[in-house]
N, C-alpha and C positions, 0 to 999 in steps of 0.2 A: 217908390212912392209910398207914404205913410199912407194908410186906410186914417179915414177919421171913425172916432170912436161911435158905435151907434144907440143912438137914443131913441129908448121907445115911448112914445108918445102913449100919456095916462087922458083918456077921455075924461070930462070934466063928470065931477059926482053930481048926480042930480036928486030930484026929490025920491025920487022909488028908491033910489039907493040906499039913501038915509032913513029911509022906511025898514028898509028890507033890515040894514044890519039893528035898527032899536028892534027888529022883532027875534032878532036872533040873540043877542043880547040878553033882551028878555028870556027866552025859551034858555037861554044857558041858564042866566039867573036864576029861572024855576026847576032847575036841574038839580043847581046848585045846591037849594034848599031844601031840595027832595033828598037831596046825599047825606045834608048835615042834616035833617032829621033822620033819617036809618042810622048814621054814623052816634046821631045821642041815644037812640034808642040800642044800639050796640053795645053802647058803652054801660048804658043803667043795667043792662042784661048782663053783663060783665062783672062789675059791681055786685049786682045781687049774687050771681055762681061764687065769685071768688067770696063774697061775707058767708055764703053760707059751706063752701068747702072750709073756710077758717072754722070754722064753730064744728063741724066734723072732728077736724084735726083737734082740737081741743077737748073735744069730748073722748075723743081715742087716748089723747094724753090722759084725759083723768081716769080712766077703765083702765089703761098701762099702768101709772100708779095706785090704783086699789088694787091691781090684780098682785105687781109687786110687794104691797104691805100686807095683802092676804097672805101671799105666800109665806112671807118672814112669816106670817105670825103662826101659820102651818108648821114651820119649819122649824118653830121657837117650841111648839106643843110636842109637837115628836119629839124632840130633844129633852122637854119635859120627860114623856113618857119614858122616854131612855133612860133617863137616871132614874126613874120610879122603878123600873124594869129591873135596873139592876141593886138596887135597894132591897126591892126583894129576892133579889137571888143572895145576895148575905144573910139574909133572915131565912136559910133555907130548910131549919126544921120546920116552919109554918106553911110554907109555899110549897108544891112538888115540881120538880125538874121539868114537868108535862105543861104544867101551867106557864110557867116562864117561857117554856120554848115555844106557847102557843100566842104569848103575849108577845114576842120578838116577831111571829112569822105574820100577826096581826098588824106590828108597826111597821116592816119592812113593806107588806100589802099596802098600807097607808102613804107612807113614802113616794113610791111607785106611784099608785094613784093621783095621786098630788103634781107629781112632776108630770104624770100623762095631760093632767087638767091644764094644768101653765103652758104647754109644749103644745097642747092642741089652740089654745085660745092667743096665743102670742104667734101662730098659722093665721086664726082668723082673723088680728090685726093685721098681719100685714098682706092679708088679701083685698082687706078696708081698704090701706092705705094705697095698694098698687093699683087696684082700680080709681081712686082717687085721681092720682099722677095720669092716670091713663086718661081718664074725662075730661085734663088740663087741656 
């Protein structure tokens, strides 16, 4: 013998009912809009980090290209002085051997320095920038 299938009987919705779920409803609704304002105010907050890590990055761009154009031009004046350096070593009855070898150990110190100055500062970039990525 087949069972017959059972159905369960929905009591009828009455006024409370209908009560009950517009207040729930409600109370979702003001959830709702409690969210999506966190949610814009998230987002404006979001917006303003990321505009103003943009402008960081760009400002490190522009200190990475002056530091680079410094350096050429660093780079361009010792080369100057090199050839001045040795300009005067063919003019060596005017100049003494003492001189020139003091003006070589001067531009070599200079060099040095230079590269120290780029080497430490192109560290502190990208200390900028790591911690940057890291605040993302």
């Amino acid at each position: 013998m087949a069972k017959k299938p059972g159905f369960k009987k929905f009591r009828k919705l009455v006024e409370t009912d209908i009560d009950t779920l517009r207040a729930e409803f409600a109370h979702l609704r003001t959830d709702l809009d409690v969210t999506r304002k966190q949610l814009d105010e998230m987002i404006s907050m979001n917006d303003n980090l990321l505009a103003a890590n943009n402008k960081v990055v760009a400002d490190l761009r522009v200190l990475d290209d002056r530091l680079a154009h410094m350096g050429r031009e660093f780079a361009n004046q010792i080369h100057e002085l090199a050839t001045g350096i040795d300009g005067l070593e063919k003019h060596a009855d005017s100049v003494s051997a003492e001189t020139v070898a003091q003006l070589h150990a001067v531009q070599a110190r200079l060099a040095a320095e230079q590269v120290r100055y780029e080497i430490a500062f192109r560290q502190d970039l990208a200390e900028i920038a790591d911690n940057l990525r890291r605040s993302r």
